[in-house]
C-alpha positions in Angstrom: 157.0 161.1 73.2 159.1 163.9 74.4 161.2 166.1 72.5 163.7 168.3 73.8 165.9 171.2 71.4 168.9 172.3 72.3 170.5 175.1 70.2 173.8 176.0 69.4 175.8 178.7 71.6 176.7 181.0 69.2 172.9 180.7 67.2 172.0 184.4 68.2 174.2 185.2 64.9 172.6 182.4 62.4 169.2 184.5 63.5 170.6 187.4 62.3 172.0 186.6 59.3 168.6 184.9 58.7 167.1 188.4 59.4 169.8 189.9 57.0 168.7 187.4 54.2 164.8 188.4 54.7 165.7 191.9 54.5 167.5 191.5 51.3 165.1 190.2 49.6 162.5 192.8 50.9 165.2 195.6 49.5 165.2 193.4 46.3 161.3 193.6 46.0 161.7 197.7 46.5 163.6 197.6 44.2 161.8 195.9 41.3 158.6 198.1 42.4 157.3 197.0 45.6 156.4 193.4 47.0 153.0 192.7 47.3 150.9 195.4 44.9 150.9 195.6 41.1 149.1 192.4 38.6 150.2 189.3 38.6 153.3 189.9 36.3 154.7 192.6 37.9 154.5 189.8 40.7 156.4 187.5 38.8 159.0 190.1 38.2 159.1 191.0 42.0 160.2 187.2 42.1 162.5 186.9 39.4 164.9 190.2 40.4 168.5 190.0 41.1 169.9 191.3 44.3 171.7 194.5 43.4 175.5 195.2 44.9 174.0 197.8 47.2 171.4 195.3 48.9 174.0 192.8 49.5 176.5 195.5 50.6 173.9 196.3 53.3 173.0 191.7 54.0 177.4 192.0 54.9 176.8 195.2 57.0 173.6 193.7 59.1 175.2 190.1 59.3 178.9 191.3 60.5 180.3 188.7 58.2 182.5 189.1 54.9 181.1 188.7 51.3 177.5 187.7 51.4 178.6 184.5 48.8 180.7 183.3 52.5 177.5 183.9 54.7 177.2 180.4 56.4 174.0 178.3 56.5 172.9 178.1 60.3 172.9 174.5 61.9 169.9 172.6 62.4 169.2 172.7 66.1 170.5 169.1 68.0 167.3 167.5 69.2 167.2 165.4 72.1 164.5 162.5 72.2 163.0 161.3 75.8 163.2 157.2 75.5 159.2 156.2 75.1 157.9 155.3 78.8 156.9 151.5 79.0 155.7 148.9 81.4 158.9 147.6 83.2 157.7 144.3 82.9 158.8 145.0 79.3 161.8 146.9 80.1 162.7 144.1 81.5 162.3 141.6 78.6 164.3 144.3 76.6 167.0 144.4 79.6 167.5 140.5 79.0 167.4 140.2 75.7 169.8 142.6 75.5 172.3 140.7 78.0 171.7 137.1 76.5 172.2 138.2 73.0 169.5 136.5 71.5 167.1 138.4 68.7 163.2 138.8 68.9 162.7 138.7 65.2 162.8 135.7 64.8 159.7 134.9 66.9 157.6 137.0 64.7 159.2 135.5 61.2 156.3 133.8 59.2 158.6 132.2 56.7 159.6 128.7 57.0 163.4 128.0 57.8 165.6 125.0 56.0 162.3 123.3 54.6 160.6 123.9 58.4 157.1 124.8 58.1 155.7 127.8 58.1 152.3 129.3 59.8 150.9 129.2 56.1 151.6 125.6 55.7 150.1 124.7 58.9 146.8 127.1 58.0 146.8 128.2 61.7 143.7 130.0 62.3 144.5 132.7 65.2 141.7 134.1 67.4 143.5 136.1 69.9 141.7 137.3 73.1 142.7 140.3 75.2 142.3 138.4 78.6 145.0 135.8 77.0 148.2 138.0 76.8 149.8 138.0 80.3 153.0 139.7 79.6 156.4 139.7 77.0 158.3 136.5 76.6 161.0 137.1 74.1 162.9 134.3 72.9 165.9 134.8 75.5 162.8 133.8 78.0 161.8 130.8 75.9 162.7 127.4 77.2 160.0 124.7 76.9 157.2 123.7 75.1 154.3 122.3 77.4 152.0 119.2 76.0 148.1 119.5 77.5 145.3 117.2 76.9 142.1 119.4 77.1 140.0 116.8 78.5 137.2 117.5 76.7 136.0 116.3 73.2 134.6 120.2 72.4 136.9 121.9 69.4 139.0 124.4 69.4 137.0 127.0 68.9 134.0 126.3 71.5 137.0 125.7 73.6 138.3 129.1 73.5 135.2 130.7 73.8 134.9 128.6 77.0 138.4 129.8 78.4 137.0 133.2 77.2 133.9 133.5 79.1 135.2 131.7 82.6 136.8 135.3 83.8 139.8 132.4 84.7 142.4 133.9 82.0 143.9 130.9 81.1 144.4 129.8 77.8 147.5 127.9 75.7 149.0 129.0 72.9 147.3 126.8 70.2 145.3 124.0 70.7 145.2 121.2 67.9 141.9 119.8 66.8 141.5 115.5 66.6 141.5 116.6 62.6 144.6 118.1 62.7 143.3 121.5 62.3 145.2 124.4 64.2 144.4 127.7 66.1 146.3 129.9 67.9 145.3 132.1 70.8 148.3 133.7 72.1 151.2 135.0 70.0 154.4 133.3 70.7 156.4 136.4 72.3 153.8 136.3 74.6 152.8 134.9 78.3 149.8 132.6 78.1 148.6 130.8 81.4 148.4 127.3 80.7 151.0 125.8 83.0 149.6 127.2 86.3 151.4 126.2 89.7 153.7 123.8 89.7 155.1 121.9 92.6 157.1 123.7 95.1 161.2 123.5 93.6 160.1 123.3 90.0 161.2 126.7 89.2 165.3 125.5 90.6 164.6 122.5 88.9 163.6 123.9 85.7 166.0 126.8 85.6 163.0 129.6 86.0 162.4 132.0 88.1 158.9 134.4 88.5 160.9 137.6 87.4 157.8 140.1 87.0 157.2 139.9 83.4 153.7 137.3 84.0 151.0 139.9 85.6 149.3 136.7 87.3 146.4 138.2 86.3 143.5 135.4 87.1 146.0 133.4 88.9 145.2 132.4 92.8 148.2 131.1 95.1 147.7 127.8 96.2 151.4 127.5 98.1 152.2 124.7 100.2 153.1 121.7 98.0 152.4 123.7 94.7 153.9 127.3 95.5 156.1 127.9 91.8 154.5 129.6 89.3 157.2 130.6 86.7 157.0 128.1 84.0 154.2 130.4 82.1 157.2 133.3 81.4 159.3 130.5 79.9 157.1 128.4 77.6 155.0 127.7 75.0 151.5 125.9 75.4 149.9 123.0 73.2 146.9 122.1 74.1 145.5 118.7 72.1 142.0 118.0 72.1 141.7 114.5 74.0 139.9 112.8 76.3 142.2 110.3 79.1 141.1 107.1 78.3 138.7 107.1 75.6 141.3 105.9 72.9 144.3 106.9 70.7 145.5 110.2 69.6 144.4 110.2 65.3 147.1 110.2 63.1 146.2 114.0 62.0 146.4 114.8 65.1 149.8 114.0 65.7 151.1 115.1 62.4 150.1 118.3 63.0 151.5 118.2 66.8 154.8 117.2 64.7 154.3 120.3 62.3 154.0 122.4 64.9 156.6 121.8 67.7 158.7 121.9 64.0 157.2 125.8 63.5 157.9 126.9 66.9 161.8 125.4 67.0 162.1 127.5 63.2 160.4 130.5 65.0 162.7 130.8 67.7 165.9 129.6 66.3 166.1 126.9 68.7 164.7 124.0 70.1 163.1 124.7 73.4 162.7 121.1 75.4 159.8 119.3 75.7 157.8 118.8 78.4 154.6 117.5 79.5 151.9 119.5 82.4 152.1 116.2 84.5 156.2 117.1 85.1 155.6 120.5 86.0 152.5 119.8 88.7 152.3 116.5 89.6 149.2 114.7 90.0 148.2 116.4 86.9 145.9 113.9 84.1 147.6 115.3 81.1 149.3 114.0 79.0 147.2 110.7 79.2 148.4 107.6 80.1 147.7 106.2 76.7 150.3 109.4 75.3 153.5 108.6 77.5 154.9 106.4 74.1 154.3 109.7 72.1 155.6 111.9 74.9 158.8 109.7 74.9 159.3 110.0 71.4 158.4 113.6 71.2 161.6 114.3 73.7 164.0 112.3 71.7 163.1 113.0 68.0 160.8 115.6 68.5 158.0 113.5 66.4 155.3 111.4 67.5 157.1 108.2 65.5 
């Protein structure tokens, strides 16, 4: 950080009435039998001397002011701070959540709101990665929660060390376990890449744009029918451990999908709408077929049932 001082015009005088004041109390210590020699009492007596009239005749003489009672304290210099330099991708964030009006605090609240649940009731175990975080996402950039099927029967955690390891830097926000456990990789004021391209129009469909805040890190342009690449800067990821077409979703499961999407809406404020990675790039497997019930009832009640 940068600090500039700045000092008053007329602070030439404050120095000398500061030197007038040191003086005096040297003349004080001459007077009481010299500063600085002598035992320790004769020390303490040093300290403990009045002024006389003639040493404060001389502070008004030095000081060019009146009565040395009226001798003014001198201002504290006005100090100028230099804002903090940082990325502009996050001056950015900063520059719109300043325009939309919306607050970031309550993205990082871990209390639970009107009987919502909190990150301690859900028992969310976080295991954030550095190759994860792709850039702020306020909550004046938060507009949708994406649904995933992982499409492999591996838990969370081998799961992230997989996503980890790949060099790919793609992760989701949490992922849900069949047993309704929870972990989180990615905070939710911040980009994860779990929505990848989408077709080409989603980001006018969807009410997104690619406004610099995602680094893209990992990412590789596919263009042609799948060119849009925004909806990362404008969601949050749930990945659910599941398998297309080897059976249900478990109850637990889907509880704790419920739990969640309830977590994130208390966390922002807001409900964000709910989509699944099939409607952002088509041809996509997830959500299986055998969720598109859940999906449906997800959108209107926000609940699997």
């Amino acid at each position: 950080m940068q600090v500039r001082r700045t000092y008053p015009k007329d602070y030439g005088k404050w120095l000398n009435v500061a030197f007038a004041a040191v003086l005096a109390f040297g003349l004080a210590g001459c007077q009481a039998g010299g500063a600085g020699h002598g035992d320790a009492s004769s020390k303490e007596q040093v300290l403990a001397e009045p002024v006389s009239e003639e040493t404060m005749e001389s502070l008004r003489e030095i000081s060019g002011e009146g009565a040395a009672s009226d001798v003014p304290v001198a201002p504290a210099p006005d100090i100028e701070v230099a804002p903090d330099v940082t990325s502009a991708a996050d001056d950015e964030a900063e520059k719109g959540v300043a325009e939309s009006g919306e607050s970031d605090e309550a993205v990082s609240s871990d209390e639970g709101k009107g009987g919502l649940p909190s990150a301690a009731d859900l028992s969310i175990v976080e295991d954030y990665r550095a190759g994860f975080d792709h850039g702020p996402k306020p909550a004046a950039f938060q507009k949708y929660i994406v649904l995933h099927d992982t499409e492999s029967d591996s838990d969370a955690a081998a799961i992230i060390d997989w996503w980890d390891g790949n060099g790919n830097q793609v992760a989701a926000h949490f992922i849900v376990n069949r047993d309704g456990t929870i972990w989180q990789c990615v905070p939710l004021d911040r980009i994860a890449h779990h929505a990848g391209y989408g077709d080409t129009g989603h980001n006018d469909r969807y009410g997104i744009d690619e406004d610099g805040r995602d680094d893209m890190a990992g990412s590789t342009p596919i263009g042609g029918d799948f060119a849009d690449y925004a909806m990362n800067a404008w969601s949050v990821g749930i990945e659910m451990v599941h398998v297309g077409g080897e059976g249900d979703y478990p109850e637990e499961q889907l509880r704790a999908v419920d739990d969640l999407i309830a977590y994130i809406d208390a966390s922002f404020g807001f409900e964000s709408e709910i989509i699944d990675h099939k409607a952002w790039r088509s041809g996509n497997s997830d959500t299986s077929a055998e969720f598109a019930d859940y999906l449906e009832s997800y959108r209107a009640t926000r609940k699997h049932a």
